[in-house]
Residue, then its C-alpha position, 0 to 999 in steps of 0.5 A: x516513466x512519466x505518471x499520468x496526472x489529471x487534466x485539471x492538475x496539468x492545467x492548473x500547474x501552468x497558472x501564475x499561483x498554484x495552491x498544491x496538496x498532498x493526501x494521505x488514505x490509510x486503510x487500516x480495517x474498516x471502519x478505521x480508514x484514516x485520511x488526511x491532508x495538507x491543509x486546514x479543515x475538512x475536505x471532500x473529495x471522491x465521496x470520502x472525507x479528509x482531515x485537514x493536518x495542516x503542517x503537522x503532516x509530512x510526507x517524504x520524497x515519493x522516488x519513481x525509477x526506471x528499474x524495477x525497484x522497491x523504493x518507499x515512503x514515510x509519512x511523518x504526523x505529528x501533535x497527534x491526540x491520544x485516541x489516535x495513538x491509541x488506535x495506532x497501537x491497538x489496530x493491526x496496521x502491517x500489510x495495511x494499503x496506503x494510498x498518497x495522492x497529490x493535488x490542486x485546488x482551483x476556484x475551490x475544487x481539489x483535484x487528485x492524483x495517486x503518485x504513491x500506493x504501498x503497504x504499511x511497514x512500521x511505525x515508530x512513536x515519539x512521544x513526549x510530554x509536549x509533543x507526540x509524533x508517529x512517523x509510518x514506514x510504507x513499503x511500494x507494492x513492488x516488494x512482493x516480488x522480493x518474498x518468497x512463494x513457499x509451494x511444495x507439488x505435494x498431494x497435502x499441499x494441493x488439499x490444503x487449497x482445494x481439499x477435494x482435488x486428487x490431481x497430485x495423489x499420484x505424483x510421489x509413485x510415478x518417481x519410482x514408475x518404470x515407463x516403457x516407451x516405443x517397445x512392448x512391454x515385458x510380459 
């Protein structure tokens, strides 16, 4: 299955020199949205500011297959400052969206496009004295079909989602319920 890229990109990865990057949207609760990307600086695209990483920003091969397969990503960060530690720590990150994109920039103008959207796994933290890198585990949308859907066609679980609804206060006598079908019934 081929993924759609923007025109501008396209157009652009058929010029002699083409300047590629790569960004990264973590969407951890607001107002914690961190977004970064390959290069230096900041950059604004969509309304939306992204911090430049330069090459302390790493991503894995974002895999795109035939069948229906979960296949993930990691985004590796590293000379990552303390505030940013901290808020890896403290911030409830699993099941998190995160969005990765890749892009040109032609005549000073970035243009992306989504290649990856998952959910935040793990985050494992290598810290040193020198250095201190954060390498996030991000698992495809698709895993949501290999979990299990618990739902019991009970009267308590129905009122658990909608308390007022009596559709199910009657299933638990009907398997008892002697139904007469096509004769009349015993007197």
């Amino acid at each position: 299955m081929s993924r759609d890229l923007a025109t501008a990109i396209s157009n652009a990865l058929d010029d002699s020199v083409v300047s590629p990057l790569f960004a990264v949207e973590l969407l951890f609760d607001s107002p914690n949205v961190i977004r970064l990307w390959t290069g230096i600086g900041d950059l604004v695209y969509d309304g939306d500011t992204y911090t430049g990483s330069g090459n302390l920003l790493s991503i894995s091969t974002v895999e795109e297959v035939s069948d229906i397969s979960a296949r993930g990503a990691k985004i590796v960060l590293s000379g990552i400052p303390s505030e940013v530690i901290s808020l890896a720590l403290a911030t409830p990150y699993q099941g998190r969206v995160c969005n990765i994109y890749f892009g040109v920039t032609v005549d000073g103008t970035s243009t992306f496009s989504s290649i990856f959207s998952g959910y935040m796994d793990t985050m494992n933290i290598s810290n040193s004295a020198e250095t201190c890198t954060v390498e996030l585990s991000v698992e495809n949308k698709l895993i949501d079909l290999e979990r299990t859907r618990v739902r019991r066609w009970s009267s308590a679980f129905q009122k658990s989602l909608y308390p007022s609804d009596k559709g199910f206060d009657f299933v638990e006598d009907l398997q008892d319920k002697e139904v007469f079908w096509g004769k009349a019934t015993p007197v």
